[in-house]
Backbone as CSV, one residue per row, in Angstrom:
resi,resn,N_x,N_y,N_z,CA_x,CA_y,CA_z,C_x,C_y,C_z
1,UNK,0.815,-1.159,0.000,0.000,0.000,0.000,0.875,1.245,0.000
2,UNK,0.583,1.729,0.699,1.636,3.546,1.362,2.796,3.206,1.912
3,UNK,3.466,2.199,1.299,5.256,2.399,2.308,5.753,3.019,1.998
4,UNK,5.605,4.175,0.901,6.716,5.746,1.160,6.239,6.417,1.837
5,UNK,5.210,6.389,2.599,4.811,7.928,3.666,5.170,7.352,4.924
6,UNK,5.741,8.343,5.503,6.260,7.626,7.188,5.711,9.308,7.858
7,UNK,5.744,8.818,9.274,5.184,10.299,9.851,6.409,10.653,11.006
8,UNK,7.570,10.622,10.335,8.471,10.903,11.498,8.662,12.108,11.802
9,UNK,8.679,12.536,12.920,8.450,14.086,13.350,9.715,14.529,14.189
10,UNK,10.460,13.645,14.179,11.978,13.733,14.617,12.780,14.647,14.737
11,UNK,12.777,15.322,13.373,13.669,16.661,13.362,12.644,17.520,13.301
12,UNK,11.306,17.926,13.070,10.684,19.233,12.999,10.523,19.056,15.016
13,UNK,11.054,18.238,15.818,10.631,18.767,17.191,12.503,18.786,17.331
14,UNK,13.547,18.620,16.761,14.558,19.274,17.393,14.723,20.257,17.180
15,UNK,14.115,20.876,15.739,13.880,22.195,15.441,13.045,23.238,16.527
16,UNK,12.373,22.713,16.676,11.479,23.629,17.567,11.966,23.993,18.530
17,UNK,12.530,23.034,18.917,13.761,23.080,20.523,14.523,24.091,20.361
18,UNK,15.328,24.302,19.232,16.183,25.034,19.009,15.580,26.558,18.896
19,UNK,14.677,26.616,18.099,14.080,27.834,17.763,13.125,28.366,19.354
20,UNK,13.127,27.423,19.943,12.523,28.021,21.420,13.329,28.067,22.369
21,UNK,14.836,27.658,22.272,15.728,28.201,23.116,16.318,29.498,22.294
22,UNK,16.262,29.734,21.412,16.789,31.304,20.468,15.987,32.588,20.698
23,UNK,14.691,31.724,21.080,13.435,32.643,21.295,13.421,33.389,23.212
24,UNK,14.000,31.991,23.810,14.228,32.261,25.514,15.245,33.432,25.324
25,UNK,16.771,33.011,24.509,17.435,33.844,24.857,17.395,35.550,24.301
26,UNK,17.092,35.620,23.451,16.620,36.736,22.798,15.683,37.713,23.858
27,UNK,14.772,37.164,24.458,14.206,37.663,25.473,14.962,38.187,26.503
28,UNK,15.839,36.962,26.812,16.383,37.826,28.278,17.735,38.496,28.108
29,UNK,18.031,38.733,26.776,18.975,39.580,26.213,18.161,40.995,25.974
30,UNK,16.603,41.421,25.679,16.130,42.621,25.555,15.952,43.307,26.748
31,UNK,15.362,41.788,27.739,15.381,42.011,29.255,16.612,43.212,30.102
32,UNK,17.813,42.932,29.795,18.315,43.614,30.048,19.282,44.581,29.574
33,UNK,18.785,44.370,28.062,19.561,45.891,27.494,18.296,46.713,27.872
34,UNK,17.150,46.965,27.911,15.796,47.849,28.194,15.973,48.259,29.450
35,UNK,16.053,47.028,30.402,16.023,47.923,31.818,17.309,47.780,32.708
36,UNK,18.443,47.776,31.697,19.626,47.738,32.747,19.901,46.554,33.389
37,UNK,19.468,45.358,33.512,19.736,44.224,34.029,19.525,44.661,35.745
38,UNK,20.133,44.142,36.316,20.183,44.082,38.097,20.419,45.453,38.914
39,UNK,21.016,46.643,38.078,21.900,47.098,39.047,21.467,48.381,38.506
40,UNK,19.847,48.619,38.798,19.400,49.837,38.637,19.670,50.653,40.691
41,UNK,20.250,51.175,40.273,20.458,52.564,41.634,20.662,53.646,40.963
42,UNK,19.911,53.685,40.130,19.567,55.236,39.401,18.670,56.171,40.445
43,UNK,19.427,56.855,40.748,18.461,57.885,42.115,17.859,59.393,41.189
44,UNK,17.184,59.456,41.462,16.240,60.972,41.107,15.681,61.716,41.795
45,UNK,16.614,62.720,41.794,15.648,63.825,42.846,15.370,65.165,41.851
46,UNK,14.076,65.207,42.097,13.565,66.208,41.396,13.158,67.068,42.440
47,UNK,13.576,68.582,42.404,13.021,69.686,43.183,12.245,70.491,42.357
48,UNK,11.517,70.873,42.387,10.688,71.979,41.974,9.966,73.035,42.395
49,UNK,10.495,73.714,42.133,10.201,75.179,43.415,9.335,76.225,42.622
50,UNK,8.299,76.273,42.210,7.268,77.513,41.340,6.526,78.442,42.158
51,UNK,6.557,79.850,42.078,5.948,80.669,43.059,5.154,80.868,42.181
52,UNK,3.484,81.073,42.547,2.240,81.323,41.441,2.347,83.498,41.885
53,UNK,2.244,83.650,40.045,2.364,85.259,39.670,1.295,86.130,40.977
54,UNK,1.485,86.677,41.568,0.799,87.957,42.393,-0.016,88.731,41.465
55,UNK,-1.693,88.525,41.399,-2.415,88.927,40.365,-3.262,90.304,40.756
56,UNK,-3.220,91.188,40.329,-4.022,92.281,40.661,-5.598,92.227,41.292
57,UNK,-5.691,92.931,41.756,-6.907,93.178,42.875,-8.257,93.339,41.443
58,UNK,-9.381,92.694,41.445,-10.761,92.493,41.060,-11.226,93.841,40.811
59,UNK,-11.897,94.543,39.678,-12.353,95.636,39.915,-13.783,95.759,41.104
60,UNK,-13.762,96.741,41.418,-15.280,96.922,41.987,-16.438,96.751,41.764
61,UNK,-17.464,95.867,42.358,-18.308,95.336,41.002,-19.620,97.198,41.538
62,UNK,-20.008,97.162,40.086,-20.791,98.330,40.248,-21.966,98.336,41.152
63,UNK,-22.992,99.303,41.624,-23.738,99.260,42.433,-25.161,98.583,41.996
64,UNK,-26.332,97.892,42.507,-27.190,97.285,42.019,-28.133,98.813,41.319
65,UNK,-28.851,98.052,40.434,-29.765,99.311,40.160,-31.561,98.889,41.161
66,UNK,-31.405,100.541,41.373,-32.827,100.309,42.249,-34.088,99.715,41.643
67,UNK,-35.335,99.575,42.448,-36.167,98.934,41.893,-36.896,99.964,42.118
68,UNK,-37.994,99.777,40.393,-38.826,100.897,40.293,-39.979,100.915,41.531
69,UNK,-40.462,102.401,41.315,-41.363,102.225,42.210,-41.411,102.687,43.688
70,UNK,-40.009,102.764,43.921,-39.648,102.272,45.320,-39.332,103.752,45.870
């Protein structure tokens, strides 16, 4: 019948192996070019000192007008 088809899967799973340890390391090679690896003691001090502008005085609001009549 079919004795040329065989289903050996032999090398497409050492492949995979390979391509998923290329895939691990690649990762933990972005891992620490992105965040510096271990030996973040990056210190930040931020001061910020803003005085808000001294704004002039409101005019006077005008006087009501009377009511007729009255």
């Amino acid at each position: 019948m079919a004795e040329g088809t065989s289903s050996s899967s032999g090398g497409s799973s050492g492949l995979a192996f390979v391509v998923g340890g290329l895939v691990v390391i690649v990762a933990v090679l972005a891992f620490f070019m992105f965040t510096g690896g271990f030996s973040q003691k990056k210190q930040v001090d931020v001061n910020i000192s803003a005085s808000a502008p001294k704004l002039p005085d409101a005019p006077k609001l005008p006087e009501a007008p009377k009511a007729p009549g009255g």
